[in-house]
N, CA, C and O atoms as a Maestro MAE file, in Angstrom:
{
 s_m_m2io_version
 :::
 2.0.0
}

f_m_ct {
 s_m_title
 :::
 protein
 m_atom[260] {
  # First column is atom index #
  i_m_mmod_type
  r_m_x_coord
  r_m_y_coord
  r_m_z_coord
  i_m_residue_number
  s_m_chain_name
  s_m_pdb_residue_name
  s_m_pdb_atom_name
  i_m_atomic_number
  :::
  1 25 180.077 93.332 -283.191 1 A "UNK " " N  " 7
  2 3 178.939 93.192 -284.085 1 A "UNK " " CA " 6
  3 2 179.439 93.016 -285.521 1 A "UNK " " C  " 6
  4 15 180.476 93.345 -286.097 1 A "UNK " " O  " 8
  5 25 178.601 92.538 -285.794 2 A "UNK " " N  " 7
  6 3 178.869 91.845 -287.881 2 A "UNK " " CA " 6
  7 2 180.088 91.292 -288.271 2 A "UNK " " C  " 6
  8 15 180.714 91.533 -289.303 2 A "UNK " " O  " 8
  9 25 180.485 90.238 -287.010 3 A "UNK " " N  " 7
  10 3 181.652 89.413 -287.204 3 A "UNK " " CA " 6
  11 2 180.824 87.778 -286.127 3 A "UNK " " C  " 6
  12 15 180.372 87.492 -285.019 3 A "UNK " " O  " 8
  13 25 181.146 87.118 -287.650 4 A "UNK " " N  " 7
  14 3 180.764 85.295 -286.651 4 A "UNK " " CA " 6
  15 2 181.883 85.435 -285.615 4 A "UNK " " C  " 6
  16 15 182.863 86.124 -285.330 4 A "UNK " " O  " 8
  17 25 181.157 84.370 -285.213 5 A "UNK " " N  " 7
  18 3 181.659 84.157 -283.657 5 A "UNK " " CA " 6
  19 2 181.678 82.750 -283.091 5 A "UNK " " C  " 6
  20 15 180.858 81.832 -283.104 5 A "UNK " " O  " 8
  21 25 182.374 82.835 -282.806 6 A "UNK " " N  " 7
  22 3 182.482 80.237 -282.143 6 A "UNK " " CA " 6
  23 2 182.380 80.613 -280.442 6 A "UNK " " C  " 6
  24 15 183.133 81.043 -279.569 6 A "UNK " " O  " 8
  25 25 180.992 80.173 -280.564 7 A "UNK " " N  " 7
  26 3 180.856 80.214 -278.702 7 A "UNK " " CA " 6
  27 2 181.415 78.583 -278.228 7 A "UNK " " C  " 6
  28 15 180.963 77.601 -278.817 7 A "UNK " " O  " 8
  29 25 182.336 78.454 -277.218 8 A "UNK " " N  " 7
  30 3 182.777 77.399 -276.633 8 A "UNK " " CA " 6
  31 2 181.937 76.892 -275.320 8 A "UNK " " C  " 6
  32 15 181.890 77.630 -274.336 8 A "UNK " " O  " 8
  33 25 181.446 75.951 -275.318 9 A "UNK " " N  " 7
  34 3 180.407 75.486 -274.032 9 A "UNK " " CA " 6
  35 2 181.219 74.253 -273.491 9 A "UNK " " C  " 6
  36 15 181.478 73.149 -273.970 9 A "UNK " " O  " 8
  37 25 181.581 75.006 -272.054 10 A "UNK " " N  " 7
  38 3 182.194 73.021 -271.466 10 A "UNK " " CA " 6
  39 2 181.334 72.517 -270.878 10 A "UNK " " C  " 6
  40 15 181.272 72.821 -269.687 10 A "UNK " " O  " 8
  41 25 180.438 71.671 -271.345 11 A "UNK " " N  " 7
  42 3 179.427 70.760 -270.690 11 A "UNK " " CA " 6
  43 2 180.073 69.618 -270.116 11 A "UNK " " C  " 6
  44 15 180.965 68.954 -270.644 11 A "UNK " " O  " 8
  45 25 179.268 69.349 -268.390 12 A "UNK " " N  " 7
  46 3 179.503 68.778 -267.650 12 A "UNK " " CA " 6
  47 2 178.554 67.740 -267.408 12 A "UNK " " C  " 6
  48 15 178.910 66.985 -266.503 12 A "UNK " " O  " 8
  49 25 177.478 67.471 -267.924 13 A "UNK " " N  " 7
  50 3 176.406 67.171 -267.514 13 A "UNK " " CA " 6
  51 2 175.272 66.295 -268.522 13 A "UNK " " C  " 6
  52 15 175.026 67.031 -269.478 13 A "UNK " " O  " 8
  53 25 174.708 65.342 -268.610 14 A "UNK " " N  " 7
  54 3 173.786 65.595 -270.261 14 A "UNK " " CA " 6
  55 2 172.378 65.098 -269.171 14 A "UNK " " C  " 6
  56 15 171.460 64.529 -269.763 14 A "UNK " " O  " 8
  57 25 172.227 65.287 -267.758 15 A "UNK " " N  " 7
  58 3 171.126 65.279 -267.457 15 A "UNK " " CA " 6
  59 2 170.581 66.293 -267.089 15 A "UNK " " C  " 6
  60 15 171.083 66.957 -266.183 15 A "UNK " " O  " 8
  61 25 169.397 66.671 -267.708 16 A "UNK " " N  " 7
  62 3 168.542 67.424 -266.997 16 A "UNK " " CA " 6
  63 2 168.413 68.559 -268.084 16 A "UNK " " C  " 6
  64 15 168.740 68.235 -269.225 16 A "UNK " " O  " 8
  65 25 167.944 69.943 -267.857 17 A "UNK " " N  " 7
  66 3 167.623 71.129 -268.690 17 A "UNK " " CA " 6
  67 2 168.362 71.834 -269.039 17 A "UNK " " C  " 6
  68 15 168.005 72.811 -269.698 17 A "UNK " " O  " 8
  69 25 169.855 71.577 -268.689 18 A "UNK " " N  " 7
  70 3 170.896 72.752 -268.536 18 A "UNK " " CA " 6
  71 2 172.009 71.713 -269.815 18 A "UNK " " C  " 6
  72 15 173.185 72.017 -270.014 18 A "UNK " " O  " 8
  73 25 171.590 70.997 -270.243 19 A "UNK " " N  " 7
  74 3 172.333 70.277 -271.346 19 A "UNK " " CA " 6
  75 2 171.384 70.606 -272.845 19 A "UNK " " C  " 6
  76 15 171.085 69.987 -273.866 19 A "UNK " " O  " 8
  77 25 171.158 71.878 -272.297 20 A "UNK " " N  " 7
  78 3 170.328 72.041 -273.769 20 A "UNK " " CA " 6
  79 2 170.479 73.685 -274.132 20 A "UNK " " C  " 6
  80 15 169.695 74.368 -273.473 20 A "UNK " " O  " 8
  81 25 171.282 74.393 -274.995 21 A "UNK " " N  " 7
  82 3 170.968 75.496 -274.781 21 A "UNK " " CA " 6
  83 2 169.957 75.973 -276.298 21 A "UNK " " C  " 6
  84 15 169.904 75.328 -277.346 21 A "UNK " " O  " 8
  85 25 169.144 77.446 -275.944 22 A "UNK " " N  " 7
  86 3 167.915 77.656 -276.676 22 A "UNK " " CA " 6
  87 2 168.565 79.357 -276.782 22 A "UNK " " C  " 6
  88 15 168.618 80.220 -275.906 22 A "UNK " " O  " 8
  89 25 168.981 79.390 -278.140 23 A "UNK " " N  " 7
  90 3 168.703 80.815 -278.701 23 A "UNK " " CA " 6
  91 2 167.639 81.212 -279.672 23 A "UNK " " C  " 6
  92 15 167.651 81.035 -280.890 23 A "UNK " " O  " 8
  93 25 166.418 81.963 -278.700 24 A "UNK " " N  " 7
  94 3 165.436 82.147 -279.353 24 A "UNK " " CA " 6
  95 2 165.023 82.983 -280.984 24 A "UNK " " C  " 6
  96 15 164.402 82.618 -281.983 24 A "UNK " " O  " 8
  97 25 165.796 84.349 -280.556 25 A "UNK " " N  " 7
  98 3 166.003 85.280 -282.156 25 A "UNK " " CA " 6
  99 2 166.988 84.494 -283.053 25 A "UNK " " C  " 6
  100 15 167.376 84.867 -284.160 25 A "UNK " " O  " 8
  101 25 167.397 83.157 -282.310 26 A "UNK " " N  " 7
  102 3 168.328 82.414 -283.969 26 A "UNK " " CA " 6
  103 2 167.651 81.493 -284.172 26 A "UNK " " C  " 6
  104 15 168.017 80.551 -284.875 26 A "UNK " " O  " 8
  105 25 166.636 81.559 -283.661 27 A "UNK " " N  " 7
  106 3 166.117 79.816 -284.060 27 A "UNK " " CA " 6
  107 2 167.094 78.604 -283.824 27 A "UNK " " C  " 6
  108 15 167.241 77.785 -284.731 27 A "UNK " " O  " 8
  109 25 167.947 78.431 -282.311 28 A "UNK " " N  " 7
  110 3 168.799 77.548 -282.678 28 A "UNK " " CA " 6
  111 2 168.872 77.170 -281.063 28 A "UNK " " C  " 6
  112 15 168.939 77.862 -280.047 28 A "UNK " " O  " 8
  113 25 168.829 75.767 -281.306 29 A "UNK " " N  " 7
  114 3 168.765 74.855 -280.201 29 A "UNK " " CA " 6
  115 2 170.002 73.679 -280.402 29 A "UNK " " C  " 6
  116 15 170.574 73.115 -281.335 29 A "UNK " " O  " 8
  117 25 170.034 73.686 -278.773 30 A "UNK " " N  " 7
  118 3 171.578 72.609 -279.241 30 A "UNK " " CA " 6
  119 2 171.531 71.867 -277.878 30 A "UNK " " C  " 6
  120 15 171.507 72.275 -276.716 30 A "UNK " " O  " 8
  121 25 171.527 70.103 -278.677 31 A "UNK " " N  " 7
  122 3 172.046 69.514 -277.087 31 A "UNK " " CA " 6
  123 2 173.426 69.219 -276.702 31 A "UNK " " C  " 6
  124 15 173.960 68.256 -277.253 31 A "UNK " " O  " 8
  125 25 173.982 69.790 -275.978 32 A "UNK " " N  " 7
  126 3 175.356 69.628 -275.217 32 A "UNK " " CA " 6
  127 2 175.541 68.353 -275.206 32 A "UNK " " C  " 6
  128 15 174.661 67.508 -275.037 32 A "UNK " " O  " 8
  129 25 177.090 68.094 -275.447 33 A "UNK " " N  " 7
  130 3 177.288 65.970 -274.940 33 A "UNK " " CA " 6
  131 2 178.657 66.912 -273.763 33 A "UNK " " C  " 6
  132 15 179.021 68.071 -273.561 33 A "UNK " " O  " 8
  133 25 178.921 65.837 -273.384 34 A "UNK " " N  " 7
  134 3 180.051 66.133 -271.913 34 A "UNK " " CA " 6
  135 2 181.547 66.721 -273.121 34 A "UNK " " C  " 6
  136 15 182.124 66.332 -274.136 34 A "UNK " " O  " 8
  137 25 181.574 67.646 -272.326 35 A "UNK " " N  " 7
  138 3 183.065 68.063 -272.777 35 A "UNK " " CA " 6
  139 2 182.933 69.841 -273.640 35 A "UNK " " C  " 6
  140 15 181.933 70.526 -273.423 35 A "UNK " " O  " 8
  141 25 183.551 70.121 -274.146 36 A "UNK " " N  " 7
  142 3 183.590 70.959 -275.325 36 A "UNK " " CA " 6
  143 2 183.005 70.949 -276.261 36 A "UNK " " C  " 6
  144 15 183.310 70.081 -277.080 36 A "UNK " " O  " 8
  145 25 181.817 71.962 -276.617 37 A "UNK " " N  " 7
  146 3 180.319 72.082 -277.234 37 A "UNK " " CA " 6
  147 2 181.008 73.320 -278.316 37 A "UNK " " C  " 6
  148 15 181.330 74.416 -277.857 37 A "UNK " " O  " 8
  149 25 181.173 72.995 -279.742 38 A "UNK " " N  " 7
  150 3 181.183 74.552 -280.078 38 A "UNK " " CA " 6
  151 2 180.403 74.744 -281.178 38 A "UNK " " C  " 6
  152 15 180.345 73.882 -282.054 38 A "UNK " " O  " 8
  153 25 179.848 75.680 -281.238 39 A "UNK " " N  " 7
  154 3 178.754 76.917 -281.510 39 A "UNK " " CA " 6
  155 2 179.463 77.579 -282.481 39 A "UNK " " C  " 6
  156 15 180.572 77.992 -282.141 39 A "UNK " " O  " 8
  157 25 179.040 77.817 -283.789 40 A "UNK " " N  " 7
  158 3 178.945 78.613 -284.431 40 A "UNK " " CA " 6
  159 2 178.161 79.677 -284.553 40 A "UNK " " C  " 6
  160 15 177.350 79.429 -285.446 40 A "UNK " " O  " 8
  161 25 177.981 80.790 -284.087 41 A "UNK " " N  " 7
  162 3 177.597 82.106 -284.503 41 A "UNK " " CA " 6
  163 2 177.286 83.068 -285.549 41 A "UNK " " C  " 6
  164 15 178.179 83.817 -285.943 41 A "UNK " " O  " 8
  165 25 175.980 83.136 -286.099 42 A "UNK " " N  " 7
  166 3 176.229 84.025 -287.517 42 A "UNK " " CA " 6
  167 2 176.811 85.558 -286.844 42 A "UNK " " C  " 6
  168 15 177.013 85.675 -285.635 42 A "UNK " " O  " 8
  169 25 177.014 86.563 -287.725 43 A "UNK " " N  " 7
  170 3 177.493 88.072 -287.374 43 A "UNK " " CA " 6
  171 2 176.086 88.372 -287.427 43 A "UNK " " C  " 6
  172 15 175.149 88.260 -288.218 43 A "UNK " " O  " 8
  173 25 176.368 88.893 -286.010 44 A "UNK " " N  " 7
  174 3 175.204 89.438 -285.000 44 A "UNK " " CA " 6
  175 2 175.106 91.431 -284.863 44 A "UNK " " C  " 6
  176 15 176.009 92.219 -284.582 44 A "UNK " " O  " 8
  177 25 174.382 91.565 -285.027 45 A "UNK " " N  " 7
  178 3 173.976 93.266 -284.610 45 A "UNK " " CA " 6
  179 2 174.460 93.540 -283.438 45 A "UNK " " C  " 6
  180 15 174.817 92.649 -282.668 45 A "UNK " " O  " 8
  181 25 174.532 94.788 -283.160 46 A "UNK " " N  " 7
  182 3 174.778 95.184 -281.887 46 A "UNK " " CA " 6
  183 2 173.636 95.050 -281.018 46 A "UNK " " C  " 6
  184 15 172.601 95.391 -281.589 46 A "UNK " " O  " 8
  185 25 173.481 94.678 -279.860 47 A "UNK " " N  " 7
  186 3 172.709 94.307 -279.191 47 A "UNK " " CA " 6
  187 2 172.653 93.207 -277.962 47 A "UNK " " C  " 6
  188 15 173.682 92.531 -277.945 47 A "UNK " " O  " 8
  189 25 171.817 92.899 -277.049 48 A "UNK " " N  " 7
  190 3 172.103 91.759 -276.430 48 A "UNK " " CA " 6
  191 2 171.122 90.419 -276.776 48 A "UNK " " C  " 6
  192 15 169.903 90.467 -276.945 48 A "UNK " " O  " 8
  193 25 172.140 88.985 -276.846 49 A "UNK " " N  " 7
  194 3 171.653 88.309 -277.690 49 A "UNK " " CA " 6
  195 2 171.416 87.086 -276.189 49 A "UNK " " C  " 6
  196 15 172.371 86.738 -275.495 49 A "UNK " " O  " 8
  197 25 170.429 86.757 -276.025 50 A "UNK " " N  " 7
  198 3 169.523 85.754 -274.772 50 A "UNK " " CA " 6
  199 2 169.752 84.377 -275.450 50 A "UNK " " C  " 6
  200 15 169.682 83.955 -276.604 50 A "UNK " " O  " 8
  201 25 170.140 83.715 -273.902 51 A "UNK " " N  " 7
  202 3 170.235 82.228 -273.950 51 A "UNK " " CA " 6
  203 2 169.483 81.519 -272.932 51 A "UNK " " C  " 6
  204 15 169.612 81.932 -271.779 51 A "UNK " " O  " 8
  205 25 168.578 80.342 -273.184 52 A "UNK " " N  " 7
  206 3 168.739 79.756 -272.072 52 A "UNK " " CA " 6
  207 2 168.716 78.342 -272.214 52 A "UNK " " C  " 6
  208 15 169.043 77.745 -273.239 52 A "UNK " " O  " 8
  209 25 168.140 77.591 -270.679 53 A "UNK " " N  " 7
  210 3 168.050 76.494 -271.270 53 A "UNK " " CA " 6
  211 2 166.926 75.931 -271.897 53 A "UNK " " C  " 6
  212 15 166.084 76.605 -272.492 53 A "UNK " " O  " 8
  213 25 166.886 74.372 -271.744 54 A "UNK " " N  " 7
  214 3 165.202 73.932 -272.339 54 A "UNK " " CA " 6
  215 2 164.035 74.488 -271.639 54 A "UNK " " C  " 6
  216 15 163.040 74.802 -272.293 54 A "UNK " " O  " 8
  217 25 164.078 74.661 -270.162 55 A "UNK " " N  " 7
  218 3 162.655 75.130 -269.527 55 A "UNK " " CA " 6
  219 2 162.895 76.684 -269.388 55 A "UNK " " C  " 6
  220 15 161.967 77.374 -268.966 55 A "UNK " " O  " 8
  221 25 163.971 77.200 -269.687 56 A "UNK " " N  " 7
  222 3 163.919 78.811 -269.431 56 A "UNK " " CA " 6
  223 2 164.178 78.691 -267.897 56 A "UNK " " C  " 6
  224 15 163.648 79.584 -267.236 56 A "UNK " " O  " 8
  225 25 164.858 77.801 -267.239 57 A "UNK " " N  " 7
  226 3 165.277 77.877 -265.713 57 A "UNK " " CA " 6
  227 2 166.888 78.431 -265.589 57 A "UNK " " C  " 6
  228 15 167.333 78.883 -264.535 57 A "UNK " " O  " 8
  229 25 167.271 78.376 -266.194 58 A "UNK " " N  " 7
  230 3 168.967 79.155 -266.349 58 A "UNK " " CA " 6
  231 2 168.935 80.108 -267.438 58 A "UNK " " C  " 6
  232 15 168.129 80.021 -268.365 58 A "UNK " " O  " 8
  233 25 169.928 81.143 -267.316 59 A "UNK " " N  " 7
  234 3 168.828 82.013 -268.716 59 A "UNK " " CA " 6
  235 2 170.349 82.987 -268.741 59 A "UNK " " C  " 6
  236 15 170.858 83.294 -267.664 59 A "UNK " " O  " 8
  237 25 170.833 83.315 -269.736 60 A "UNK " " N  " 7
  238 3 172.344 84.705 -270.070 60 A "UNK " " CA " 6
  239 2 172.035 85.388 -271.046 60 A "UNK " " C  " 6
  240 15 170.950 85.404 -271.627 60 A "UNK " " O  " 8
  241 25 172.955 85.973 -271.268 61 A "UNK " " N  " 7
  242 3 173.174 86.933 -272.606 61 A "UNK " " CA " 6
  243 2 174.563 87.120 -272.938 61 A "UNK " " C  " 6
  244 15 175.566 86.710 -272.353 61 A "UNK " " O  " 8
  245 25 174.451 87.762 -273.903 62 A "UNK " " N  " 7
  246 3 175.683 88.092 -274.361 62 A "UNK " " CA " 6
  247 2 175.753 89.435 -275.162 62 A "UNK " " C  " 6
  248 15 175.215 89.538 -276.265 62 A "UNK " " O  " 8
  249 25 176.476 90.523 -274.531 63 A "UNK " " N  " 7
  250 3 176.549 91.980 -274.860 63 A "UNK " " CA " 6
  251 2 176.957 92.235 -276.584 63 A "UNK " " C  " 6
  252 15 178.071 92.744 -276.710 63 A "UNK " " O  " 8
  253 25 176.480 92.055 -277.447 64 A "UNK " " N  " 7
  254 3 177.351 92.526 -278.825 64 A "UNK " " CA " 6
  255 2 177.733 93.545 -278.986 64 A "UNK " " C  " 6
  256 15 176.848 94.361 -278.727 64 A "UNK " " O  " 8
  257 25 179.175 94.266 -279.482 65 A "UNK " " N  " 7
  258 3 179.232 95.442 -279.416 65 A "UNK " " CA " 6
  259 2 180.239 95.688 -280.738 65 A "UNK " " C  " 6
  260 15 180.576 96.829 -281.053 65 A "UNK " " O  " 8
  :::
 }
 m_bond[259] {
  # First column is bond index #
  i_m_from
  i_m_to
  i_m_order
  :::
  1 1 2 1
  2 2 3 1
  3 3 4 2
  4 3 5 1
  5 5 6 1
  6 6 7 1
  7 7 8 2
  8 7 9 1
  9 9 10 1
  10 10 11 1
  11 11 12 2
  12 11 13 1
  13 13 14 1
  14 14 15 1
  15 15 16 2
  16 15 17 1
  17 17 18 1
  18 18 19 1
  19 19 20 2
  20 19 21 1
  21 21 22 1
  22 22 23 1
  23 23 24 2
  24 23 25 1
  25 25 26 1
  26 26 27 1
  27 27 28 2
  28 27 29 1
  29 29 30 1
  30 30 31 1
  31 31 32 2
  32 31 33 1
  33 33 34 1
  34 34 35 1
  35 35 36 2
  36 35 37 1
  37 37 38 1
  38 38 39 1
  39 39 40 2
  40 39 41 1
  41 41 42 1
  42 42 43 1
  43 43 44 2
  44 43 45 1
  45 45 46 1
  46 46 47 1
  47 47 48 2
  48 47 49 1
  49 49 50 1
  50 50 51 1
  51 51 52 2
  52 51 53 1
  53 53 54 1
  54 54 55 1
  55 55 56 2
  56 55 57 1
  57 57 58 1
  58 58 59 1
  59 59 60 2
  60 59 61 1
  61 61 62 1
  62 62 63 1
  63 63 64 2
  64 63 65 1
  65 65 66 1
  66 66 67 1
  67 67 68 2
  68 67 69 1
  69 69 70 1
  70 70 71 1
  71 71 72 2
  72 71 73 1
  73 73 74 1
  74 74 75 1
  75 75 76 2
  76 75 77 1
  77 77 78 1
  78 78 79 1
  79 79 80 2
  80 79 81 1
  81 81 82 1
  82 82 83 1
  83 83 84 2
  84 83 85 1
  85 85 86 1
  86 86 87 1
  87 87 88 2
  88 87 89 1
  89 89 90 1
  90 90 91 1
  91 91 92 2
  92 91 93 1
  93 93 94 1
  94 94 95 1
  95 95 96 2
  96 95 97 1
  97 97 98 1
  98 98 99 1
  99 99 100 2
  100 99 101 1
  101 101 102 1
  102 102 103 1
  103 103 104 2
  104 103 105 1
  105 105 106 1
  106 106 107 1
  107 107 108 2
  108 107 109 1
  109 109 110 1
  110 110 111 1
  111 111 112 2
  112 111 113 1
  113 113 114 1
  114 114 115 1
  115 115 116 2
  116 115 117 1
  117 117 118 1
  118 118 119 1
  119 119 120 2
  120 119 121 1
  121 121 122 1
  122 122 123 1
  123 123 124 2
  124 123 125 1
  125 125 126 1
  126 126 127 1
  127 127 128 2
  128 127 129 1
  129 129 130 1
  130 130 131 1
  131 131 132 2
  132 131 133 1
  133 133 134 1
  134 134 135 1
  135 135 136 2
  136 135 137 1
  137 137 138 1
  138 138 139 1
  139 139 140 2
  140 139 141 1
  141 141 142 1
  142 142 143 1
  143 143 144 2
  144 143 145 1
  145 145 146 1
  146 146 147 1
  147 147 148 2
  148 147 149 1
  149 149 150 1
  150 150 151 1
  151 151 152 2
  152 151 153 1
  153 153 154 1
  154 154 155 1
  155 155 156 2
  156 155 157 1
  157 157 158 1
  158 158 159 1
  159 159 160 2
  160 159 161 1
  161 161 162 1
  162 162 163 1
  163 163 164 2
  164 163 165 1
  165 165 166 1
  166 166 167 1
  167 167 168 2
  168 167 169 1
  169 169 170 1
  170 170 171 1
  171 171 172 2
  172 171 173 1
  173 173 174 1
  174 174 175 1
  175 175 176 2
  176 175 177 1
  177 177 178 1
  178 178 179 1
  179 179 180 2
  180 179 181 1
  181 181 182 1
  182 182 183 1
  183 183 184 2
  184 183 185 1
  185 185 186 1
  186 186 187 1
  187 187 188 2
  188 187 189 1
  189 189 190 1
  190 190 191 1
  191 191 192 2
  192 191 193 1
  193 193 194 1
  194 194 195 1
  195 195 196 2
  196 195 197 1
  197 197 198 1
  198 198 199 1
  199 199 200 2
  200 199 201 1
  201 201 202 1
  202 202 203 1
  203 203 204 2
  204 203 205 1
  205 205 206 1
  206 206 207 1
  207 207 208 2
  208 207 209 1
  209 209 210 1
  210 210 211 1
  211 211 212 2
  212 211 213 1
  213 213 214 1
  214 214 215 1
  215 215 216 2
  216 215 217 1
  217 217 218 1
  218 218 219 1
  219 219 220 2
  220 219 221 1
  221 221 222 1
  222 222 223 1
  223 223 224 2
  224 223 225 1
  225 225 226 1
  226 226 227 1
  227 227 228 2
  228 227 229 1
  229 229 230 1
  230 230 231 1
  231 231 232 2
  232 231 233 1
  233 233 234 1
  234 234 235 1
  235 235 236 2
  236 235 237 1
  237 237 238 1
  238 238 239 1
  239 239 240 2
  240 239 241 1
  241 241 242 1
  242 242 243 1
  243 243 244 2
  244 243 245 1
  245 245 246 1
  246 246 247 1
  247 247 248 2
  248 247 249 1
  249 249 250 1
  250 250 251 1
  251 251 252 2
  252 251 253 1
  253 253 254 1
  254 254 255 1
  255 255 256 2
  256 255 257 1
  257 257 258 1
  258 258 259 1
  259 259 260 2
  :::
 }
}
């Protein structure tokens, strides 16, 4: 917690819902192209921080600690 962070995404894919990821408490949406996607992260609270895709059909998190 209260350190940025570079999330790395290897996208395989740019069809369909899962080439899109949606972090809702950041306001931040991103479309994946094929290959290595990286994400910048502001410093996040402790907490768990929800991802998913465009329809909310694949869905993670990520533990901050």
């Amino acid at each position: 917690a209260g350190i940025p962070t570079t999330w790395h995404v290897d996208s395989r894919s740019q069809n369909g819902c899962s080439a899109y990821i949606v972090v809702p408490s950041l306001g931040l949406e991103v479309v994946l192209q094929p290959g290595d996607n990286v994400i910048d992260l502001p410093a996040l609270a402790a907490g768990k921080l929800e991802y998913t895709c465009a329809m909310g059909m694949y869905s993670g998190q990520f533990i901050v600690e």
